[in-house]
TORKOL-4160 file (C-alpha; in steps of 0.2 Angstrom, whole numbers, padded with zeros to 4 digits, m for minus):
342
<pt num="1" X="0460" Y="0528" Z="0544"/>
<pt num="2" X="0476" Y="0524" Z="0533"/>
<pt num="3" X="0484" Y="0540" Z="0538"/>
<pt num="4" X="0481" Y="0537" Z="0556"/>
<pt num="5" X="0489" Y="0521" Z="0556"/>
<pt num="6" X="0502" Y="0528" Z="0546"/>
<pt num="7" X="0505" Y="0542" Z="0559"/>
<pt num="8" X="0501" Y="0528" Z="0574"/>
<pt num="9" X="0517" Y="0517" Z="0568"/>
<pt num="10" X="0529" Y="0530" Z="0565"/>
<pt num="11" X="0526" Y="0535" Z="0583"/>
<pt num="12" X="0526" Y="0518" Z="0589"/>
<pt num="13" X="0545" Y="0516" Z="0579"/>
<pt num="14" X="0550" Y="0533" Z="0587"/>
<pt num="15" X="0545" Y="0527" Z="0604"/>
<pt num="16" X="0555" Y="0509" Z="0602"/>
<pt num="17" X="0571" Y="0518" Z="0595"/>
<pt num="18" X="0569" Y="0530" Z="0610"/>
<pt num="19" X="0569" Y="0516" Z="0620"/>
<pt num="20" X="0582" Y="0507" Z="0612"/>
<pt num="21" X="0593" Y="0525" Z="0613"/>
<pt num="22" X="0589" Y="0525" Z="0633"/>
<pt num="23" X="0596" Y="0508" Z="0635"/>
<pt num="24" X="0611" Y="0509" Z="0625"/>
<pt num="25" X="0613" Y="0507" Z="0606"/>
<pt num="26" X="0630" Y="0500" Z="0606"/>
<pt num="27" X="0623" Y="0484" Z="0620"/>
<pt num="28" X="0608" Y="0479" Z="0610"/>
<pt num="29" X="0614" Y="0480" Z="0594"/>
<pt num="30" X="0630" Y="0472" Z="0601"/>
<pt num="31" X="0617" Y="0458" Z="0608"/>
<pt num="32" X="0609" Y="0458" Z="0593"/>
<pt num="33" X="0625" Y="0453" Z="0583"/>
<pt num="34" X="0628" Y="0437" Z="0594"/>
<pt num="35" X="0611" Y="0429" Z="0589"/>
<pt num="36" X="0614" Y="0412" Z="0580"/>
<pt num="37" X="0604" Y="0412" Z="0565"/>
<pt num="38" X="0600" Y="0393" Z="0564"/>
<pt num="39" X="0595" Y="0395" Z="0581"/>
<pt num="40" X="0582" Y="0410" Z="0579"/>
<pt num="41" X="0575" Y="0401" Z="0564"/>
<pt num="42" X="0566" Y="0390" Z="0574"/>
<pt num="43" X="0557" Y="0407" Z="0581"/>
<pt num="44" X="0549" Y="0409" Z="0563"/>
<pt num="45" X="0543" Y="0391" Z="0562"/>
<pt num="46" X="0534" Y="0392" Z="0578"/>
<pt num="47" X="0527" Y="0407" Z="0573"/>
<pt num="48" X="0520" Y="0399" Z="0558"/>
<pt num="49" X="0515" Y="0383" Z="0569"/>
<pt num="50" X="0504" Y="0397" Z="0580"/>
<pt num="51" X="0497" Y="0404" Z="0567"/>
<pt num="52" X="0491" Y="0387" Z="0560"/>
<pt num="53" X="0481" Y="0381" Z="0577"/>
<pt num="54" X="0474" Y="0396" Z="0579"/>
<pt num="55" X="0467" Y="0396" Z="0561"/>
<pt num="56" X="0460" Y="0380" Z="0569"/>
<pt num="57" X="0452" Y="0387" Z="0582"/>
<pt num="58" X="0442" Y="0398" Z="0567"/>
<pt num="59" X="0440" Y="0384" Z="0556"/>
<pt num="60" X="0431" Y="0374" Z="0571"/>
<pt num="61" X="0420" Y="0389" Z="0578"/>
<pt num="62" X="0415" Y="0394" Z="0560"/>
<pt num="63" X="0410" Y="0378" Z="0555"/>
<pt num="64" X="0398" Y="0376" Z="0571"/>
<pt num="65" X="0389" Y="0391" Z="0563"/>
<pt num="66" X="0388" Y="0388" Z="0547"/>
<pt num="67" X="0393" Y="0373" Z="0534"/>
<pt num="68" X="0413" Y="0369" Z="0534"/>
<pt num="69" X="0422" Y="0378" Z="0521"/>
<pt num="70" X="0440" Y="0376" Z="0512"/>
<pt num="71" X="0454" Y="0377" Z="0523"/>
<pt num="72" X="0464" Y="0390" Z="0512"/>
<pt num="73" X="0449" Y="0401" Z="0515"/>
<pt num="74" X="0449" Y="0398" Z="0533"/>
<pt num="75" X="0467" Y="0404" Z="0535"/>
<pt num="76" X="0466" Y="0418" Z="0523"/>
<pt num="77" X="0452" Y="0426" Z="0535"/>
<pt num="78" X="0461" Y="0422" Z="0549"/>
<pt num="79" X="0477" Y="0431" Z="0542"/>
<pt num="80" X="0468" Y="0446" Z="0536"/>
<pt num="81" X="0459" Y="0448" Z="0554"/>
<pt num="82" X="0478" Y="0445" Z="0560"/>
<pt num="83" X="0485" Y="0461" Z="0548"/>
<pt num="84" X="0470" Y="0471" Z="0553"/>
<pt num="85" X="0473" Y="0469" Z="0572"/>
<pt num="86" X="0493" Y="0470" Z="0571"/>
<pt num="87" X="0491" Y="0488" Z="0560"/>
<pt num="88" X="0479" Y="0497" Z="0569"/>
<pt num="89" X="0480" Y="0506" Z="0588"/>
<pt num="90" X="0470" Y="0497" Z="0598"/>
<pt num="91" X="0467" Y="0484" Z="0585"/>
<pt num="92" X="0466" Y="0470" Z="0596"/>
<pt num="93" X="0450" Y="0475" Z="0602"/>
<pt num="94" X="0442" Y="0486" Z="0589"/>
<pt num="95" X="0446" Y="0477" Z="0571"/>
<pt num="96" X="0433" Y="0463" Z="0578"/>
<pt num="97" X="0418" Y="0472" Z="0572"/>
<pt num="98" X="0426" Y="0472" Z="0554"/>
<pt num="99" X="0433" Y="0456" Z="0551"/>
<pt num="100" X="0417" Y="0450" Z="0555"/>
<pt num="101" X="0410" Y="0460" Z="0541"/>
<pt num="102" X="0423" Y="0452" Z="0529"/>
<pt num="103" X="0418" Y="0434" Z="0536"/>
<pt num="104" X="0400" Y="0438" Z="0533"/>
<pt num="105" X="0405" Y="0442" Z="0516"/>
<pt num="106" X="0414" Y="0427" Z="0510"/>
<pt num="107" X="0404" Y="0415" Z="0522"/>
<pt num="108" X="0389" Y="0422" Z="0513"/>
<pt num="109" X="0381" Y="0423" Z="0531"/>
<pt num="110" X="0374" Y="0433" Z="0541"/>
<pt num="111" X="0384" Y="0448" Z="0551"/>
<pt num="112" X="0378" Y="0441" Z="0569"/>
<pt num="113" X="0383" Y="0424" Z="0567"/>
<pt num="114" X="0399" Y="0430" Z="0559"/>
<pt num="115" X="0405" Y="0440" Z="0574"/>
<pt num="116" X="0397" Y="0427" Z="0586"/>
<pt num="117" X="0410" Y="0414" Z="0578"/>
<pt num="118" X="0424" Y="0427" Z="0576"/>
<pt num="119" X="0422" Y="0431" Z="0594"/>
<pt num="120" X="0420" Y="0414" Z="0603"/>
<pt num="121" X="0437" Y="0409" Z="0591"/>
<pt num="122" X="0447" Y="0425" Z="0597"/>
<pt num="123" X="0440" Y="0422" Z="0615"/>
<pt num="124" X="0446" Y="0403" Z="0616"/>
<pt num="125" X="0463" Y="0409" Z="0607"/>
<pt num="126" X="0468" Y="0420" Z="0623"/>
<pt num="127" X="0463" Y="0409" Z="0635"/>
<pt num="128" X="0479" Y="0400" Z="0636"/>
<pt num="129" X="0487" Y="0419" Z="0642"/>
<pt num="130" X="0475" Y="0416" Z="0657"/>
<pt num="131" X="0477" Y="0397" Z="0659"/>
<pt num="132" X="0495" Y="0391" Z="0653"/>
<pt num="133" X="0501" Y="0410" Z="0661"/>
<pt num="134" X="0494" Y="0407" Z="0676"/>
<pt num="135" X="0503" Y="0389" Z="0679"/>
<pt num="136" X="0519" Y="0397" Z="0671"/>
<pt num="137" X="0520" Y="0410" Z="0685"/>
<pt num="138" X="0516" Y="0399" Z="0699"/>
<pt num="139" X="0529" Y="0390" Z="0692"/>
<pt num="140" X="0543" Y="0403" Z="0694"/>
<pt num="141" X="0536" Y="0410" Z="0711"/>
<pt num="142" X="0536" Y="0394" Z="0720"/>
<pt num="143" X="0548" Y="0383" Z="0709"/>
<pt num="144" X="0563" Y="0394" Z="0699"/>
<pt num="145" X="0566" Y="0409" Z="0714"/>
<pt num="146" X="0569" Y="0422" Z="0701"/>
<pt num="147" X="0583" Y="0435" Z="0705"/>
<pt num="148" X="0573" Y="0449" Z="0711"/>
<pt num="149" X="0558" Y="0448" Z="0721"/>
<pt num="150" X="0541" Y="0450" Z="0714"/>
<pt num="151" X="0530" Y="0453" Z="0729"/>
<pt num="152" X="0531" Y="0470" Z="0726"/>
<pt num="153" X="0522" Y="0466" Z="0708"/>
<pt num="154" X="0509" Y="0455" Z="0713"/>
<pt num="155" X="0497" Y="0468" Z="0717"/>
<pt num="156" X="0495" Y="0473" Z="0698"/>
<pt num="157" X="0495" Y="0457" Z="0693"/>
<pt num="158" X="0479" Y="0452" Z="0703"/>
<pt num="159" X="0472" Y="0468" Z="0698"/>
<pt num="160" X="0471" Y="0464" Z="0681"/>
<pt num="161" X="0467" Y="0445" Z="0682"/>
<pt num="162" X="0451" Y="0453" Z="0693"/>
<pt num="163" X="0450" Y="0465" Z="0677"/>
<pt num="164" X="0449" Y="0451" Z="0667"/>
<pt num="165" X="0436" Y="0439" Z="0676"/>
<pt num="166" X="0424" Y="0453" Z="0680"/>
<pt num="167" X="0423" Y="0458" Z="0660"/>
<pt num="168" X="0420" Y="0440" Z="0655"/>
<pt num="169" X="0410" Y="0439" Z="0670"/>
<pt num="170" X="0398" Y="0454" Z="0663"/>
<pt num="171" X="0397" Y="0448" Z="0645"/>
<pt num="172" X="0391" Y="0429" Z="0652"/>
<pt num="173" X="0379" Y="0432" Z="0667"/>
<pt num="174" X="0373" Y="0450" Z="0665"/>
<pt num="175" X="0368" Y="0450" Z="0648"/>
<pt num="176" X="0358" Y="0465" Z="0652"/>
<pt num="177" X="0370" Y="0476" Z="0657"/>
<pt num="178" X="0381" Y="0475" Z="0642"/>
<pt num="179" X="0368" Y="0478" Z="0631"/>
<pt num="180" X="0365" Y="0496" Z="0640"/>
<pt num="181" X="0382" Y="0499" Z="0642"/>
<pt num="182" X="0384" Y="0496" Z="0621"/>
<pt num="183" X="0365" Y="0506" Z="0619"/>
<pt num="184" X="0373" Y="0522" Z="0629"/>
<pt num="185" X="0388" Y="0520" Z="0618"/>
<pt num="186" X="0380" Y="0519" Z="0601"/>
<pt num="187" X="0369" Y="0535" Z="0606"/>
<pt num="188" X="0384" Y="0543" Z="0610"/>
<pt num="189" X="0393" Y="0542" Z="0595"/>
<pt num="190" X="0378" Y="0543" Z="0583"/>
<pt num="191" X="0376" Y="0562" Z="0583"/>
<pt num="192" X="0395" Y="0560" Z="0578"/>
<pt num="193" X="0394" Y="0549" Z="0563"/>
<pt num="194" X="0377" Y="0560" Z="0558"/>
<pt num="195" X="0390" Y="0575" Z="0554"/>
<pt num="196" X="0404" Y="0564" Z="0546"/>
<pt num="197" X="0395" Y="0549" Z="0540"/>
<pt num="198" X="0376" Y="0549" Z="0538"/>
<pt num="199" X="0373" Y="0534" Z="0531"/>
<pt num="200" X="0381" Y="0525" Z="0543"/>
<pt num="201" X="0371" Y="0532" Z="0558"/>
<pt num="202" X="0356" Y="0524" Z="0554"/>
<pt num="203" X="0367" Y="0507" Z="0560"/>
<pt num="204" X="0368" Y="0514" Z="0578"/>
<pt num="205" X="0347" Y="0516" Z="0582"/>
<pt num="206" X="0345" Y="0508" Z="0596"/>
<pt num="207" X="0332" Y="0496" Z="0588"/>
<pt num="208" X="0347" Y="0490" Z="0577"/>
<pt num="209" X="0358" Y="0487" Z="0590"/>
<pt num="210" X="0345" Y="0478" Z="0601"/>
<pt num="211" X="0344" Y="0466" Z="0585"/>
<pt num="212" X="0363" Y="0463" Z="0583"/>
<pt num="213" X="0364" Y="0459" Z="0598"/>
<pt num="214" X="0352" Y="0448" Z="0602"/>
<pt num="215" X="0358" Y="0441" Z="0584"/>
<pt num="216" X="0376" Y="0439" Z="0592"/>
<pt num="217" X="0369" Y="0430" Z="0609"/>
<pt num="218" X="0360" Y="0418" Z="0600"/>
<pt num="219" X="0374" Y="0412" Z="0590"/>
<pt num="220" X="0386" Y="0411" Z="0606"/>
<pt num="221" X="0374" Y="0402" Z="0611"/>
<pt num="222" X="0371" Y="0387" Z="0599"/>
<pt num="223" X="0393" Y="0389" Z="0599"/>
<pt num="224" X="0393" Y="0387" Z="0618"/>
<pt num="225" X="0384" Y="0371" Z="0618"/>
<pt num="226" X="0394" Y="0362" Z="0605"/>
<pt num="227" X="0406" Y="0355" Z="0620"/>
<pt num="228" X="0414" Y="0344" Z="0607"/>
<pt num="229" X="0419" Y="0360" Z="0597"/>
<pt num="230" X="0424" Y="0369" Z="0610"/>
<pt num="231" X="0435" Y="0355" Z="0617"/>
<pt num="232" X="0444" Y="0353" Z="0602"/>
<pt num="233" X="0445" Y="0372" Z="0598"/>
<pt num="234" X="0452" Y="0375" Z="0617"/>
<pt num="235" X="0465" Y="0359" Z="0614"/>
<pt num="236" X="0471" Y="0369" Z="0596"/>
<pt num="237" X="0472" Y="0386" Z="0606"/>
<pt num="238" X="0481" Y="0381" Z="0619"/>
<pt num="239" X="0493" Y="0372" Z="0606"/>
<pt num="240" X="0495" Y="0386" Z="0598"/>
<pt num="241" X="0502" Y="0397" Z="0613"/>
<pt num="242" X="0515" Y="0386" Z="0618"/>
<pt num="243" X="0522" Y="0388" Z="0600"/>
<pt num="244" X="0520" Y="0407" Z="0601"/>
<pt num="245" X="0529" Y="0405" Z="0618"/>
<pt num="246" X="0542" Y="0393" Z="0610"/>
<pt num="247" X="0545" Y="0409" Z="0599"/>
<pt num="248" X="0552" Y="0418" Z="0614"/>
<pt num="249" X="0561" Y="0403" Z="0619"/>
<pt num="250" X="0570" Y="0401" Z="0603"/>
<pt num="251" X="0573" Y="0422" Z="0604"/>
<pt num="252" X="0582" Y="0418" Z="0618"/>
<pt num="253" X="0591" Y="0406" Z="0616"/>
<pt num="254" X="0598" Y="0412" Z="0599"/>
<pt num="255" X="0607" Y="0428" Z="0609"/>
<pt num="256" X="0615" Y="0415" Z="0621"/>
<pt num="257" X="0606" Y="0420" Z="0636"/>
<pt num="258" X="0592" Y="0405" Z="0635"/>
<pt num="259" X="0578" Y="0407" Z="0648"/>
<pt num="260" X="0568" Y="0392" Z="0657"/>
<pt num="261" X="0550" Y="0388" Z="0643"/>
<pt num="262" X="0541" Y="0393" Z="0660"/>
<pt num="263" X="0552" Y="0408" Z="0660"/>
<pt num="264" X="0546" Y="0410" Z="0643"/>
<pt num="265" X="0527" Y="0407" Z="0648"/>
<pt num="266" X="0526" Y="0419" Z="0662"/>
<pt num="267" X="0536" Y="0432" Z="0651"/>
<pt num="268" X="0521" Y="0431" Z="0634"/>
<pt num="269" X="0508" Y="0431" Z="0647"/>
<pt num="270" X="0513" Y="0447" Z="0655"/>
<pt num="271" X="0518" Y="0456" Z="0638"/>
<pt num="272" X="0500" Y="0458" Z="0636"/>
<pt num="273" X="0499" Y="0473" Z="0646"/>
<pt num="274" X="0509" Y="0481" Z="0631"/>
<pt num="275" X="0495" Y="0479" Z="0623"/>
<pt num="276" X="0488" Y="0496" Z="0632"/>
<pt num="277" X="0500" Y="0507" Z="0624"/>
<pt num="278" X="0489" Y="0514" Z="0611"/>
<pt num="279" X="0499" Y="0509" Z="0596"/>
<pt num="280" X="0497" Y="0497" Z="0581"/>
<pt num="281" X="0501" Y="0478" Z="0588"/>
<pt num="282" X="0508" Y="0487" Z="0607"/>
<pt num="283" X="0522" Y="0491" Z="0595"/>
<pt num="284" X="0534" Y="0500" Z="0609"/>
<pt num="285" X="0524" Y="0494" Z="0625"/>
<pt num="286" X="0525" Y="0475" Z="0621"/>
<pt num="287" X="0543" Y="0477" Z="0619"/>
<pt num="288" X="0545" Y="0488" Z="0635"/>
<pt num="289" X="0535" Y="0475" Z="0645"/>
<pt num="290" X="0543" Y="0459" Z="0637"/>
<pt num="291" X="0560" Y="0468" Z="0642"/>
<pt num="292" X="0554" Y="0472" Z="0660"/>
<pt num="293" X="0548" Y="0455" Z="0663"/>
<pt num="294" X="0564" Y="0445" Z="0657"/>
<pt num="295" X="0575" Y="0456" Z="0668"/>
<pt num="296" X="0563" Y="0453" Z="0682"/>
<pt num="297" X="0562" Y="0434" Z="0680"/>
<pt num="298" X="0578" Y="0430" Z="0672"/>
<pt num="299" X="0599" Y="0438" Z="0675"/>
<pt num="300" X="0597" Y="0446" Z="0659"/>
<pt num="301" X="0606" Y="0464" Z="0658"/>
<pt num="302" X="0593" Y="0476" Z="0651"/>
<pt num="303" X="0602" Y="0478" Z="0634"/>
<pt num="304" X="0602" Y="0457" Z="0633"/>
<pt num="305" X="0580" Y="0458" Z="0637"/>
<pt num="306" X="0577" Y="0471" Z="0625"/>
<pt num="307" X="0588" Y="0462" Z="0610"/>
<pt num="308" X="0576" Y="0448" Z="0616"/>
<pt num="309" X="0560" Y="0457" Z="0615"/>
<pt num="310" X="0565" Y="0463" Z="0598"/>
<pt num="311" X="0570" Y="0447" Z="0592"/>
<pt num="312" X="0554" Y="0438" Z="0599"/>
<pt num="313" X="0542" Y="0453" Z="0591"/>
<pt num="314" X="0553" Y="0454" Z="0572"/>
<pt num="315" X="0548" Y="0432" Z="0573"/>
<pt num="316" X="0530" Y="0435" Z="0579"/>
<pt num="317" X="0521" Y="0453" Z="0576"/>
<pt num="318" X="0532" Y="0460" Z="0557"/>
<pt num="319" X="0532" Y="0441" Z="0552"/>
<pt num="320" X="0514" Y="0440" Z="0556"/>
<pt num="321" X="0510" Y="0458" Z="0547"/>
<pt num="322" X="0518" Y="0451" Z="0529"/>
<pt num="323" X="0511" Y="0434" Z="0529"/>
<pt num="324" X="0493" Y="0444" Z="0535"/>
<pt num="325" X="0498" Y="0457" Z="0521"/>
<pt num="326" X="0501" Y="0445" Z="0507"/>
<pt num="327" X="0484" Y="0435" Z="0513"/>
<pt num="328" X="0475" Y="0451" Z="0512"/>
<pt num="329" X="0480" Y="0452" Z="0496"/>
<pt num="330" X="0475" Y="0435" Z="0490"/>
<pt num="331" X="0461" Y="0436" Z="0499"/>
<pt num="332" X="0454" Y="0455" Z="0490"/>
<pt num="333" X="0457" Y="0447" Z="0475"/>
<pt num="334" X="0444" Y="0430" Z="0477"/>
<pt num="335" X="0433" Y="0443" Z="0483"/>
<pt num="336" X="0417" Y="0437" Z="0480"/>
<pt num="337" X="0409" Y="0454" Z="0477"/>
<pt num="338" X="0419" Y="0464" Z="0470"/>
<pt num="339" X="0416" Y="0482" Z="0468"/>
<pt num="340" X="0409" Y="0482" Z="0448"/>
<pt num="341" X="0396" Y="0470" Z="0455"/>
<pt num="342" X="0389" Y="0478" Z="0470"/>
């Protein structure tokens, strides 16, 4: 797995420099070079004030689950989960299943109420990309008149937001067919794990996975009806975004080509669709999409957007990956069970 990621992020840099090579080295490092660094220091701090709500959010949904436990703790798991999801391709959706694992074993609780929690918090922390994106365009369509037109975009737009609902819609109402479409999977990939990793097939009987699951719904559940919770969890999440969206803000502005905070918005909203480049964080896909969108939204050149971009992801995503390295660190070494004592 480590060589993979390696291999992953080396493409992914390949991919940006590429990219950076096609638009025009001398204009974006030349854009680069303007940014005002008193300026693009406030991108940091916000950064940091994201990452704070949305350890927040954790705290709140893990306390609804199990007793409350030390903030320091809270944000160490939270910053691990955040280096585990920015390093890996695809992390975003896949390292779920294994930071759950680490809060089980630190929380000294069990797996399903783990990754309940984990989820519900993860869920709530991107529903501000739906809600707060969602106003942010409007905004610009009906209110800013961006230089180019976007009707000829709204068709993928609405395809994903319909994307979106559906799933959601699948994993609250029809319980019963995620837990086929998870069944089918886990037979799948058993005979797999029973040549390469036999004693973790036994995990992926379907008995096993009826029992996880219904562990995980249970605890959803009790999290769901804990309205007060959930407020205040939804109220630190949606904090949070703006600050990460202050980020981008600050990016621009830095370079001397500052964009409208609902510019901003609509422009973090949309970047998750780099999120489908199979790379570690979107690395090359978030850039390339952040770039599109400003250029789309905003008189920005293209060298301008993708000095931006980069700015906005060295704040958010390589500032994230240190503070969630160093965190991991910390946290492997309070490791309640270390390996001499399992």
């Amino acid at each position: 797995m480590k060589k993979q990621a390696a291999v992953a992020l080396v493409i992914s840099l390949l991919l940006l420099v590429l990219f950076v090579a096609v638009v025009g080295w001398e204009a974006v490092f030349a854009a680069l070079g303007r940014a005002t660094v008193r300026i693009y220091a406030l991108a940091f701090v916000a950064t940091l004030a994201c990452l704070l709500c949305r350890t927040l959010v954790w705290h709140r949904m893990l306390s609804v689950v199990d007793r409350p436990r030390p903030y320091w703790l809270v944000g160490g798991l939270f910053l691990t989960a955040m280096f585990a999801k920015y390093v890996a391709p695809y992390g975003q959706v896949t390292s779920g299943v294994g930071v759950a694992a680490v809060v089980s074993r630190y929380y000294d609780s069990a797996y399903e109420e783990a990754l309940a929690a984990v989820a519900s918090a993860d869920f709530l922390n991107y529903v501000p990309y739906y809600t707060f994106g969602s106003i942010a365009l409007g905004y610009v369509f009906f209110v800013d008149a961006p230089p180019i037109p976007l009707e000829q975009h709204a068709p993928v737009v609405a395809a994903l937001v319909v994307a979106v609902v559906a799933f959601v819609a699948v994993v609250l109402f029809r319980r019963e067919l995620l837990l086929e479409a998870i069944v089918y999977l886990a037979s799948a990939i058993r005979p797999v794990l029973e040549r390469i990793a036999p004693q973790k097939a036994s995990q992926f009987r379907r008995e096993n996975v009826i029992s996880r699951f219904e562990g995980f719904y249970g605890t959803l559940d009790v999290v769901s009806h804990d309205r007060r919770a959930m407020v205040i969890a939804l109220g630190y999440a949606h904090a949070g975004w703006l600050a990460f969206a202050g980020a981008l803000y600050a990016s621009a502005a830095a370079v001397g080509s500052p964009v409208t905070f609902a510019v901003a918005m609509a422009a973090v909203a949309l970047s998750k669709v780099g999120f489908l480049v199979p790379t570690p964080g979107g690395l090359g896909g978030v850039e390339a999409a952040l770039a599109g969108v400003l250029i789309v939204l905003s008189p920005m050149s293209s060298a301008v957007a993708l000095a931006v971009a980069i700015l906005y992801r060295f704040a958010t995503y390589w500032f994230t990956i240190l503070v969630g390295g160093v965190a991991t660190i910390a946290l492997t070494l309070a490791d309640p069970l270390p390996p001499e004592a399992g």
